[in-house]
C-alpha positions as CSV (number, residue, x, y, z in Angstrom):
1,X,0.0,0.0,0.0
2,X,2.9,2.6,0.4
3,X,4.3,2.0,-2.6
4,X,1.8,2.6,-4.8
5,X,1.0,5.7,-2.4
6,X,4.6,6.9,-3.3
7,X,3.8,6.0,-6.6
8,X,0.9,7.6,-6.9
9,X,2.3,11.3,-5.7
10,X,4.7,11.1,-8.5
11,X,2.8,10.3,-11.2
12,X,0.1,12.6,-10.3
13,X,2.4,15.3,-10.2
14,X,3.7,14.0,-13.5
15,X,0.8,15.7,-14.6
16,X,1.6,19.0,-13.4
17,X,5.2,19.2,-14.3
18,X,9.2,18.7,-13.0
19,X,8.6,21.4,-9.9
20,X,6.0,19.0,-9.1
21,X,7.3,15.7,-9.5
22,X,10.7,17.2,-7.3
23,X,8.2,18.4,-4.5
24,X,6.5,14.9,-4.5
25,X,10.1,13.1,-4.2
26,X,11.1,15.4,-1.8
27,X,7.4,14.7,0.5
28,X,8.4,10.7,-0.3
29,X,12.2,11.7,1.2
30,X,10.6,13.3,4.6
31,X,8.7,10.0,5.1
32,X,11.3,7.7,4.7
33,X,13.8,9.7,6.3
34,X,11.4,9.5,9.4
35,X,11.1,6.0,9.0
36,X,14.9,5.2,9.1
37,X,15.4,7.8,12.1
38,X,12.3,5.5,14.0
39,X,14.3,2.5,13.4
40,X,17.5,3.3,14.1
41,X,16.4,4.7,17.3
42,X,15.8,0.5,18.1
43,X,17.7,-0.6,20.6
44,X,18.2,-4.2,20.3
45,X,18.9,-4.1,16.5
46,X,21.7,-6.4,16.2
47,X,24.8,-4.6,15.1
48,X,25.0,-5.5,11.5
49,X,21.3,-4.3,11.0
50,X,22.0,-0.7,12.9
51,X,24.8,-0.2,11.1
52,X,22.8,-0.8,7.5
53,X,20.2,1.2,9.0
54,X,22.9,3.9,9.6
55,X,24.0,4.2,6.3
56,X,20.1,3.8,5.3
57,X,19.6,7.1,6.9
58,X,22.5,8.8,5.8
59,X,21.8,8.4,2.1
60,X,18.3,9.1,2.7
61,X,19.4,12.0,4.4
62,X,21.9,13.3,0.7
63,X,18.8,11.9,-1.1
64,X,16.6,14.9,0.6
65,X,19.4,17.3,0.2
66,X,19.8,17.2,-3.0
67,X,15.9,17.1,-3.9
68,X,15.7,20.6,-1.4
69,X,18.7,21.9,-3.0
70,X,17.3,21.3,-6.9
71,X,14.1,22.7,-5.8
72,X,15.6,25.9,-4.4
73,X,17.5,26.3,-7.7
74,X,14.3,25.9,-10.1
Protein backbone atom coordinates (compact mmCIF):
# COMPACT_ATOMS: atom_id res chain seq x y z
CA UNK A 1 0.00 0.00 0.00
CA UNK A 2 2.90 2.61 0.38
CA UNK A 3 4.27 2.01 -2.61
CA UNK A 4 1.82 2.59 -4.79
CA UNK A 5 0.95 5.74 -2.40
CA UNK A 6 4.62 6.88 -3.27
CA UNK A 7 3.79 5.99 -6.65
CA UNK A 8 0.85 7.62 -6.89
CA UNK A 9 2.30 11.25 -5.70
CA UNK A 10 4.71 11.12 -8.53
CA UNK A 11 2.79 10.25 -11.17
CA UNK A 12 0.07 12.60 -10.27
CA UNK A 13 2.37 15.32 -10.20
CA UNK A 14 3.71 14.04 -13.50
CA UNK A 15 0.80 15.68 -14.63
CA UNK A 16 1.63 19.03 -13.35
CA UNK A 17 5.18 19.21 -14.33
CA UNK A 18 9.24 18.67 -13.01
CA UNK A 19 8.63 21.43 -9.92
CA UNK A 20 6.03 19.00 -9.13
CA UNK A 21 7.27 15.71 -9.51
CA UNK A 22 10.65 17.19 -7.34
CA UNK A 23 8.21 18.42 -4.50
CA UNK A 24 6.45 14.87 -4.52
CA UNK A 25 10.08 13.05 -4.23
CA UNK A 26 11.13 15.36 -1.79
CA UNK A 27 7.38 14.67 0.49
CA UNK A 28 8.43 10.71 -0.33
CA UNK A 29 12.23 11.66 1.20
CA UNK A 30 10.61 13.26 4.65
CA UNK A 31 8.70 10.00 5.15
CA UNK A 32 11.27 7.74 4.67
CA UNK A 33 13.80 9.71 6.35
CA UNK A 34 11.39 9.47 9.35
CA UNK A 35 11.08 6.02 8.98
CA UNK A 36 14.89 5.17 9.12
CA UNK A 37 15.36 7.85 12.11
CA UNK A 38 12.30 5.49 14.03
CA UNK A 39 14.27 2.46 13.35
CA UNK A 40 17.48 3.31 14.15
CA UNK A 41 16.42 4.65 17.33
CA UNK A 42 15.80 0.49 18.13
CA UNK A 43 17.67 -0.62 20.60
CA UNK A 44 18.19 -4.16 20.33
CA UNK A 45 18.89 -4.14 16.48
CA UNK A 46 21.70 -6.37 16.15
CA UNK A 47 24.78 -4.60 15.08
CA UNK A 48 25.00 -5.48 11.45
CA UNK A 49 21.33 -4.29 10.98
CA UNK A 50 22.02 -0.72 12.89
CA UNK A 51 24.83 -0.18 11.07
CA UNK A 52 22.76 -0.84 7.52
CA UNK A 53 20.19 1.17 9.03
CA UNK A 54 22.92 3.90 9.62
CA UNK A 55 24.02 4.22 6.28
CA UNK A 56 20.15 3.77 5.34
CA UNK A 57 19.57 7.07 6.94
CA UNK A 58 22.49 8.83 5.77
CA UNK A 59 21.83 8.36 2.10
CA UNK A 60 18.29 9.12 2.68
CA UNK A 61 19.37 11.97 4.37
CA UNK A 62 21.93 13.27 0.73
CA UNK A 63 18.78 11.89 -1.07
CA UNK A 64 16.62 14.91 0.62
CA UNK A 65 19.41 17.33 0.20
CA UNK A 66 19.76 17.21 -2.96
CA UNK A 67 15.90 17.07 -3.87
CA UNK A 68 15.71 20.57 -1.35
CA UNK A 69 18.70 21.91 -3.01
CA UNK A 70 17.29 21.30 -6.87
CA UNK A 71 14.13 22.70 -5.80
CA UNK A 72 15.64 25.92 -4.38
CA UNK A 73 17.50 26.29 -7.72
CA UNK A 74 14.32 25.86 -10.10
Amino acid sequence: MKSLLTQGKVVLANLFGDEAILGAMKSNEVDTNTAYERMNKYEDAPADIKGALKKGLEDEKRHAAWLQRTLENK
